[in-house]
MARTI-765162 format. One record per residue (C-alpha): residue in one letter; x, y, z. Coordinates in steps of 0.05 Angstrom, whole numbers, plus 5000, padded with zeros to 4 digits. Layout:
BEGIN
aXYZ...
This chain:
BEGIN
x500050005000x502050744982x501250935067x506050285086x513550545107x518550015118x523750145165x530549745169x532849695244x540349505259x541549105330x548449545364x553049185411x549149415479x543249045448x539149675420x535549855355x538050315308x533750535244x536550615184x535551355172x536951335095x531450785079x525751035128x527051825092x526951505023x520451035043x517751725074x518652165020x515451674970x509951585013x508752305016x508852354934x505351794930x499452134976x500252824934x499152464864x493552144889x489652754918x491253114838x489652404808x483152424851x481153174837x482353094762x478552374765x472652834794x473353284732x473452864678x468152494709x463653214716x462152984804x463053654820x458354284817x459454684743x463454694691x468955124704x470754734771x470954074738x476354434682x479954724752x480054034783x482353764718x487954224713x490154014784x496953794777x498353974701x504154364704x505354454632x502654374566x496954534529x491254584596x495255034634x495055544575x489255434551x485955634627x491256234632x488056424564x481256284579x481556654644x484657294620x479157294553x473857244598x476257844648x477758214586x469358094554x468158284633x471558914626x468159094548x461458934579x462759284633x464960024595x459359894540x453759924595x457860424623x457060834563x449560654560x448361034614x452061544607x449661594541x442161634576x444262144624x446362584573x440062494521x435562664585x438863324585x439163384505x431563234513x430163734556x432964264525x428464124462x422463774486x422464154567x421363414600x425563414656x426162684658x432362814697x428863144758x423562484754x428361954757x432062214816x425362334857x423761564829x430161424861x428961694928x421861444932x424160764931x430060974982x435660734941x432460044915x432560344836x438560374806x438860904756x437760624693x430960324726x428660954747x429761304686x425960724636x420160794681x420161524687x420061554605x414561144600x410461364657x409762114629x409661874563x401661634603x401662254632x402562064704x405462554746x411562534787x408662384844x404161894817x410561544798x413461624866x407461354899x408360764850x415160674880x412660704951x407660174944x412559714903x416859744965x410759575012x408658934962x415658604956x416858625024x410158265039x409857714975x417457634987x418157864910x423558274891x422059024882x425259124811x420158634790x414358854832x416059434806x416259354742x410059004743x405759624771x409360074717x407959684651x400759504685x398760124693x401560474640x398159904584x392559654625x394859004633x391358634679x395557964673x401858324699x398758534758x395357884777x401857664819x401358234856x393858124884x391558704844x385358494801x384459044745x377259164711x377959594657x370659744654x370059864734x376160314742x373160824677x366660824699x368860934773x374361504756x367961864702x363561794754x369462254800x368962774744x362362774731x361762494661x360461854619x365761334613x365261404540x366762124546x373262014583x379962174537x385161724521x389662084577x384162044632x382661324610x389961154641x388661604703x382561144712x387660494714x393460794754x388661174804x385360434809x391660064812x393760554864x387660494912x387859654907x395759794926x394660214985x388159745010x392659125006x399559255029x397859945074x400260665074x405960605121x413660555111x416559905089x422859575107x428459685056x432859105039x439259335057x443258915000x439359074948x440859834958x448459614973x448259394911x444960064882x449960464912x455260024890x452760094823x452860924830x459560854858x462660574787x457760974748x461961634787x468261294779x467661114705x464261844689x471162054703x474761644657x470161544611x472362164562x479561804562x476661094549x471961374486x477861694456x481261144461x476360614424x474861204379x482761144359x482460394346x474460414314x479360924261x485260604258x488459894235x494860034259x491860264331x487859684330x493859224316x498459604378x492259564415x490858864417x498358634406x499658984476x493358514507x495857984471x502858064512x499758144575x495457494560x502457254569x505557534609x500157304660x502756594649x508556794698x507156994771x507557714775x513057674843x516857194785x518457734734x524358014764x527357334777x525657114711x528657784672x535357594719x534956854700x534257084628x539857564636x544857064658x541556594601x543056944552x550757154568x551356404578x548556274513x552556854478x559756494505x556455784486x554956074422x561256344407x565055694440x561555244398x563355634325x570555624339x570454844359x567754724296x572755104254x578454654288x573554034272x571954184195x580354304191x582053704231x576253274189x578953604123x586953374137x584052574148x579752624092x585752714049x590752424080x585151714072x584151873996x592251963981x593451264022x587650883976x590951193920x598150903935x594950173947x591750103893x597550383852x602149933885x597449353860x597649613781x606149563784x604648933802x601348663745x605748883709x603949653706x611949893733x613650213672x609550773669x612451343710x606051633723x603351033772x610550953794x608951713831x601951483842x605350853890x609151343926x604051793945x607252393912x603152983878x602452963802x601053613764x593853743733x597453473663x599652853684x593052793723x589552833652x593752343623x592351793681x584351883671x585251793599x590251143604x584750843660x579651163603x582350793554x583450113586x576350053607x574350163534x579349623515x575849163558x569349303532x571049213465x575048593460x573448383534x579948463554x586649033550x591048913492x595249543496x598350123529x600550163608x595349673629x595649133574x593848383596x591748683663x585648493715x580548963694x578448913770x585249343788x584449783734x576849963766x579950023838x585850473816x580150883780x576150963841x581651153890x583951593839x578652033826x576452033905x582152333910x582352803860x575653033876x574453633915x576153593989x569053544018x562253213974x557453753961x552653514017x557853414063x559454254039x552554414044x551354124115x558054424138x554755164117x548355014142x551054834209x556555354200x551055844196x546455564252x552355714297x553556444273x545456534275x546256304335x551156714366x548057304338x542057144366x544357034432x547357744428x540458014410x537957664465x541657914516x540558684492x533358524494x534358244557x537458834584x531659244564x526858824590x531158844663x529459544656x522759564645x521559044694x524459404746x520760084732x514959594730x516359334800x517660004833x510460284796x507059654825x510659724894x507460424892x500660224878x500859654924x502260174978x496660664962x491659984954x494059825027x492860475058x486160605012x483759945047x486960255122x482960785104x476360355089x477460025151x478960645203x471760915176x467660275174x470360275248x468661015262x461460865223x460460295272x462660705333x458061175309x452060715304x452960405367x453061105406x446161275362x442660585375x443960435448x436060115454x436759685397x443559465405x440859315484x435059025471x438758495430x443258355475x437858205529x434757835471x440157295458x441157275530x433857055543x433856585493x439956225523x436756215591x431055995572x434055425530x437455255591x431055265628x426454855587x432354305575x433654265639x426254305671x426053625700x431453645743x430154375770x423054215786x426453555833x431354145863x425754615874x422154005912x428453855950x428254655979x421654525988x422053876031x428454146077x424454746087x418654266113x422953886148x426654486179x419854876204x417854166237x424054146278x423254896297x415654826319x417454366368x421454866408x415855416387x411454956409x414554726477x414555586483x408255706463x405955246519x409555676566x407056326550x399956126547x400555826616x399556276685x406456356697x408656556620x401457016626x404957356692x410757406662x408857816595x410857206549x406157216485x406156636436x409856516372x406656346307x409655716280x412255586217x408455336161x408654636137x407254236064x409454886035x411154795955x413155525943x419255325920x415754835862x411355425842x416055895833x420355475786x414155225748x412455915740x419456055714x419855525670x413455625634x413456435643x421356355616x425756955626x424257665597x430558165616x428558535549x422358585567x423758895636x429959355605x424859615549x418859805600x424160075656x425660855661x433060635631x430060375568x425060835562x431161445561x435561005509x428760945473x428361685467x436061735446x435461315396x428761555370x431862245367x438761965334x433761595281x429962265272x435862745260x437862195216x432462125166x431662865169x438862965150x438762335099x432462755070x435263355061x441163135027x437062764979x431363324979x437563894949x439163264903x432763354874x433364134868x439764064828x437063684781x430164034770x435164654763x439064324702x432664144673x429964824674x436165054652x436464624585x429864764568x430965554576x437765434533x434165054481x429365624475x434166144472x439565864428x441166194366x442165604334x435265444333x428465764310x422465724358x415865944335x410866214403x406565554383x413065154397x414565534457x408065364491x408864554477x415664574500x414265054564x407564624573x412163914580x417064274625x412164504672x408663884672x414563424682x417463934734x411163854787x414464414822x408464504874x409063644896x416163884906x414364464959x409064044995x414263494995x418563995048x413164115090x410663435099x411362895158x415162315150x411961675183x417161165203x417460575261x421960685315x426460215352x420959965398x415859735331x411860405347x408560875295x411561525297x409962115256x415062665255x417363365202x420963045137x425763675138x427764115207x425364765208x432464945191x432964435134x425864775112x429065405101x435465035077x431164765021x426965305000x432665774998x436665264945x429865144910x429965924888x437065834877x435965274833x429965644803x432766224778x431366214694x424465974712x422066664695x424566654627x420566004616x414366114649x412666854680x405266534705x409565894746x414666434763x409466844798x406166264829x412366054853x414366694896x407466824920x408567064997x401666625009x403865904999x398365565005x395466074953x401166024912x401765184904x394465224888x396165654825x402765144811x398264614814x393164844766x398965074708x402064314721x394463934714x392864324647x401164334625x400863504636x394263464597x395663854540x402163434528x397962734539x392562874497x395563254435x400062564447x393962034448x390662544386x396962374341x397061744359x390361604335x390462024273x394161314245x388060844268x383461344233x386361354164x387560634166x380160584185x377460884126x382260514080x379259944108x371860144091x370260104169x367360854171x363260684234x369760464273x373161214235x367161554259x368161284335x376061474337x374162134305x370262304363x376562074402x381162474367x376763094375x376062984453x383262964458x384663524418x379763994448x381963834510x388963924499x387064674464x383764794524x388664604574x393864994531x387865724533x388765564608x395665674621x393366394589x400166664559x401666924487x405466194467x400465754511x394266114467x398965934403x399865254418x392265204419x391265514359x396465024327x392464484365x386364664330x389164784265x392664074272x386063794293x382964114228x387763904182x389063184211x386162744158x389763134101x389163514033x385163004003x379762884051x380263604081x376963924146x376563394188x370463714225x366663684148x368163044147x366762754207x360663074199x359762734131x360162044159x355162294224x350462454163x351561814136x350661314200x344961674211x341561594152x343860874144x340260824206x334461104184x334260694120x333659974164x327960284206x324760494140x326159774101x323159364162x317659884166x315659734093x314758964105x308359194141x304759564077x301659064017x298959343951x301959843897x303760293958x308259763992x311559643917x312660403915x315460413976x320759873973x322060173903x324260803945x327360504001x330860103946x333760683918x334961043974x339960453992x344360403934x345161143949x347461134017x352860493998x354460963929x355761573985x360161124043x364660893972x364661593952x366461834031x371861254037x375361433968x377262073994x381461744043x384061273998x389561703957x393461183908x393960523896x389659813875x384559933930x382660553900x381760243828x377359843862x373760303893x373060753840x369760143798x365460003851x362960713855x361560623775x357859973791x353960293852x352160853801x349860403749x344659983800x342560713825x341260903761x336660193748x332660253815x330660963790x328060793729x324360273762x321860853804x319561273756x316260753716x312460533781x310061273795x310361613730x309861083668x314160743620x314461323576x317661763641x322461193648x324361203578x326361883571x329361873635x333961313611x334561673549x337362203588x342061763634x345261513563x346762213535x349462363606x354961893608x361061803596x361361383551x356861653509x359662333510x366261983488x364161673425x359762373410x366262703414x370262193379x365162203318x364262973317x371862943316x372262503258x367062773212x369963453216x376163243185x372562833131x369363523112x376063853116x378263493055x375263352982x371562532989x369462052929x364061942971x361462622971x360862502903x357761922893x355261652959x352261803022x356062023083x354461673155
């Protein structure tokens, strides 16, 4: 087994046991590698096998142990990608937002919706719980309904109160109350208890104003869901404050926190991925530097200025190596060289020696060949061609019959040959040359390389080391940013402690009470046999002190104790179980130290500390958010007042009253006022209600004095909210805001819902449905009207121009083609009505008989193709271009046709067949058709008379 050690023990003189040291440490050690590769083998067996929780730690367990390779990398890689996709997401929803914060302000500086001033009072409303981005989608869409600020905030309020009793989160809950009551939805707010009826909450918010349901606009049609939404809200979850989840506006305020941070370095980061978005080269630097981090991330950052060091001595090492090896090779290629020829001259002489022995001595020439000496490039020449010639001897006659070689073994001739020309050839074989550069060159390459190296190493050393100081410094400032964290989380903590001395008390007490009476009801058996034990010595006690009380009392109640002045003693009683009771009763009753702390005079003075801690608190908290909130309204009023008075752009007065209209709707400036003087109601430490002022009296003035800071241009936008605004009588002067903001919110809802619906018209009467054009012309004229009124309201120059422009818009809404709207709407009135009018009549006539019945259908008859032949007519002025109105236009010719047939049969009824004849006559010579062929053959016979005709002269002319 892999956890067995064998130890060797050797027996001394004196009889004892020595261990082998060197076999037990070698046994040890390779139990101890043994036990390591089996945990890795085990963790990666638990990857590969997927027994762990997710993906990415069965790939960490399977890279357990790998300490090169492919896996290593690959996770290095993976790892860095994915913080790297973190980071992109992470600056493009950056940019979102930013991007959203900016078009709020861009918005309302040409549209006056201060969507900015909205969000941030949706923000506070749900005390932190909506992040930004949140706030500001269901800001957009909730005045796009036309619900006011406070509306919205009141939405927030109850969100809170609903996810804290369902247990649903509030972004949902939320969300679900929004896009409810904004499109009537009833489904979405199902899960929230709320049961919308559409047809209870209009009739119930009409009968509020005083009017039909069917009356209601399209903007007071969504009042009459969120007002019913709303009450349902308030009836099921209360009025009072909710409990705020404490992570979830962590997390908010974490999110704000990197939304500031990144605001600052956003500029930098944009102008940086506006470099690479523009250029290749950019993009290539760019990513070749992440690609070299990537890498660099491989290696331990505390490793880099080892491993620059380790490279540096590398690479001199590697340089000398470099250099050492070329010059060895030199002496080798000379050394080889010298025994390559010194081989090739001895072959030579052996196999010359064996020529002069058969019989080859004669010639000179191999004589010098035998002794090895040199022969000169001529006498070279002439030993190929003797050796030349001899083999050419041989082939011939199949042996040599003359010259130096004659008679001789042509096997000795082909050895002298070979030896020969080996060593006449050039030193070194071409391959053998060729590897002797490559390698030659490998070496320099080398070398030269190695060189490189170590200049690139030296440059690296000194990056690295500017590298480590820069890290060393921000290392430093990490550690005392995180000192810092810590000395005020501990001075926050301090803080809350001295501000919460009930609460922090009470649980105390709490825990305390719970342990005792843990202790009590675990251990109630055997206290209940102590408290019997106390209760039986006591017994037993009183019995043996009666006796003497009793032997006394005897005494003093006889004539001697009587003389005496002795009186008699009251003996103790017995089969007491006091001591039983009062533990039952303590067991049962358990112990309540909070309790008692919370009802004493102490607890009731830490009560009031706290309370009073809690109070300043909020009020603080409040006004901090409350000149928030100014700041904002201020920069929307601002943009819209710049918008108006740029020179860049043109602004007619019937712009200027839409624009100042959505500002000081959106603004709801007089909510803002009442929101100072309110009462907050909050629970205090104890569970109890209490009611208190949102703002001090000092933080009142605080507010209303930034308010008219913030305020300042709102002159220059709106003189009548201006006035309003600095009324000395308050409650005078809110009442005034509040009527410009009701009539400034309508007339931006309804001129909204009227072109919105001028679409559902025209498509309406392309569709031939005039009765469903009729009903949303009456729509469109509600809202129109009333947003012309609202905009006479408001009562200045631009307000009365925007109504005008209303009006005219209203007029004009249907186009060219069909013209005044009013005309025709009134046009299709006429038209229902009579259509009407001609069903009574028709199932009237079934009741007459005789020729007055058949007159009477004849007319109704008639009267009926004319009505259809009037709704094509009406519908073809909506129709402008296009197949449908071919089609209509043929059907109008049809209609006319059957009109024109019914008459006749009319007249011949009433009048006679001679009546109907001329009148059909007449219908002929009308059309036309007709009056095109008249035209065409008046045409034609005037030329004929133009010019001279054969049949003129002998014929007759048609």
């Amino acid at each position: 087994m892999a956890d067995t050690i064998t130890v060797k023990y050797k027996v001394m003189e004196d009889g004892s046991l020595k261990a082998i040291r060197q076999e037990a440490e070698k046994a040890a050690k390779s139990t101890d590698k043994a036990t390591k590769s089996s945990d890795n083998y085990s963790k990666r067996q638990k990857g590969v096998a997927g027994a762990t929780s997710n993906s990415t730690k069965a790939f960490s367990k399977m890279t357990t142990g790998i300490n090169g390779g492919l896996v290593p990398a690959y996770a290095t890689l993976a790892a860095n990608v994915f913080a790297v996709s973190a980071a992109f997401n992470f600056f493009k929803r950056a940019a979102d937002v930013q991007i959203l914060e900016q078009s709020q302000i861009r918005y309302a500086s040409s549209t006056g919706l201060g969507l900015q001033s909205i969000t941030q009072g949706l923000r506070d409303a749900s005390n932190g719980m909506l992040g930004f981005r949140e706030a500001a989608e269901a800001a957009a869409i909730g005045v796009a309904k036309g619900f006011s600020p406070k509306q919205l905030e009141d939405l927030a309020m109850g969100a809170q109160r609903a996810s804290a009793a369902l247990g649903r989160g509030f972004e949902d809950a939320f969300d679900r109350l929004i896009r409810g009551a904004s499109k009537a939805e009833p489904e979405l707010l199902d899960e929230l208890g709320i049961t919308l009826r559409l047809k209870t909450a209009t009739e119930s918010y009409a009968k509020s104003l005083g009017v039909q349901a069917d009356a209601l606009t399209a903007t007071q049609r969504s009042q009459a869901v969120l007002l019913e939404t709303q009450r349902q809200l308030d009836e099921l979850f209360g009025t009072g404050p909710a409990e705020t989840n404490p992570f979830t506006v962590l997390a908010k305020t974490f999110e704000d926190l990197t939304r500031s941070g990144t605001d600052a370095v956003m500029p930098m980061i944009k102008g940086l991925v506006g470099i690479i978005n523009t250029s290749g080269m950019a993009a290539i630097a760019v990513f070749g530097a992440l690609g070299l981090s990537i890498l660099k991330s491989m290696v331990p950052a505390n490793m880099v200025g080892n491993a620059i060091d380790s490279a540096m001595a590398k690479s001199q090492r590697a340089t000398e190596e470099a250099i050492g090896a070329q010059m060895a090779y030199a002496i080798e290629v000379k050394n080889s060289q010298k025994a390559l020829d010194e081989l090739a001259r001895s072959q030579s002489q052996k196999t010359a020696g064996a020529a002069m022995s058969a019989g080859a001595g004669k010639s000179k020439l191999v004589t010098k060949l035998s002794k090895g000496e040199d022969l000169s490039p001529m006498q070279k020449g002439r030993v190929k061609k003797m050796l030349k010639d001899a083999e050419l001897q041989y082939k011939l006659h199949g042996e040599i019959v003359t010259g130096t070689f004659k008679g001789m073994d042509i096997a000795i001739v082909t050895d002298m040959k070979k030896s020969f020309l080996d060593m006449d050839k050039s030193k070194v074989s071409f391959f053998k040359r060729m590897k002797q550069s490559f390698k030659k060159g490998r070496l320099f390459s080398k070398t030269a390389f190695a060189q490189i190296q170590k200049g690139g190493t030296k440059a690296f050393q000194s990056l690295g080391k500017a590298a480590s100081v820069a890290g060393n410094a921000i290392g430093k400032m990490m550690k005392m940013a995180g000192f810092i964290g810590i000395l005020v989380m501990i001075y926050q903590a301090v803080k809350k402690v001295a501000q919460a001395p009930f609460t922090i008390i009470s649980n105390a007490l709490g825990a305390f009470d719970t342990a005792a009476n843990f202790i009590l009801d675990t251990f109630k058996t055997p206290l209940m046999g102590i408290a019997k034990v106390v209760d039986w010595l006591k017994d037993k006690f009183a019995a043996y002190i009666n006796i003497f009380i009793s032997g006394y009392n005897k005494i003093a109640n006889s004539f001697a104790g009587e003389k005496l002045g002795l009186t008699a003693i009251e003996e103790f009683e017995r089969g007491s179980t006091s001591a039983a009771d009062a533990m039952l009763e303590l067991t049962e009753a358990g112990i309540n130290t909070k309790k008692v702390f919370q009802t004493s005079g102490f607890g009731e003075s830490m009560l009031e500390l706290e309370t009073s801690a809690d109070k300043a608190n909020l009020q603080t908290a409040n006004l901090e958010a409350t000149l928030e909130m100014f700041k904002k309204m201020g920069a929307d009023v601002n943009s819209t007042v710049s918008g108006l008075t740029s020179s860049l752009t043109e602004v007619t007065d019937a712009e200027k009253g839409v624009i100042v209209a959505t500002s000081m709707g959106s603004l709801s400036l007089s909510d803002r006022i009442k929101k100072i003087y309110e009462t907050t109601k909050a629970l205090d430490a104890s569970g109890k209600m209490m009611e208190f002022q949102t703002l001090t009296d000092e933080g009142r003035e605080e507010a209303m004095r930034a308010l008219r800071r913030e305020m300042v241009n709102l002159k220059t936008l709106s003189p009548q909210m201006a006035a309003a605004f600095n009324d000395p009588n308050l409650e005078e002067g809110l009442k005034k805001m509040a009527f410009i903001e009701l009539h400034s919110r309508n007339a931006t809802t309804e001129m909204k819902a009227f072109r919105d619906g001028i679409e559902g018209v025209t498509s309406a009467i392309g569709d031939g449905n005039l009765k469903d054009a009729e009903f949303l012309l009456n729509t469109l004229k509600k809202s129109a009207k009333s947003a012309a009124d609202s905009y006479r309201k408001l009562g200045d120059d631009a307000s009365l121009a925007a109504a005008n422009a209303a009006d005219a818009e209203y007029a004009n809404a249907l186009g060219e083609v069909i013209g005044d709207t009013d005309t025709y709407h009134a046009s299709l009135t006429a038209l229902r009505v009579a259509q009407e009018g001609h069903n009574i009549a028709t199932k009237e006539a079934l009741f007459l008989s005789g020729s007055i019945a058949t007159t009477r259908k004849l007319e109704i008859d008639v009267a009926g193709k004319q009505l259809a032949l009037d709704e094509v007519t009406l519908q073809l002025q909506g129709v402008k271009i296009g197949q449908l109105r071919e089609e209509l236009l043929l059907k109008q010719k049809l209609l006319g046709l059957d009109l024109q047939a019914s008459e006749l049969q009319l007249i011949e009824n009433t009048q006679g067949s001679g009546m109907a004849a001329a009148q059909a006559m007449s219908n002929t010579m009308n059309s036309d058709a007709f009056k095109k062929c008249y035209w065409a053959g008046s045409n034609s016979n005037a030329g004929r008379s133009r010019r001279p005709s054969s049949t003129n002269a002998g014929g007759t002319s048609k």
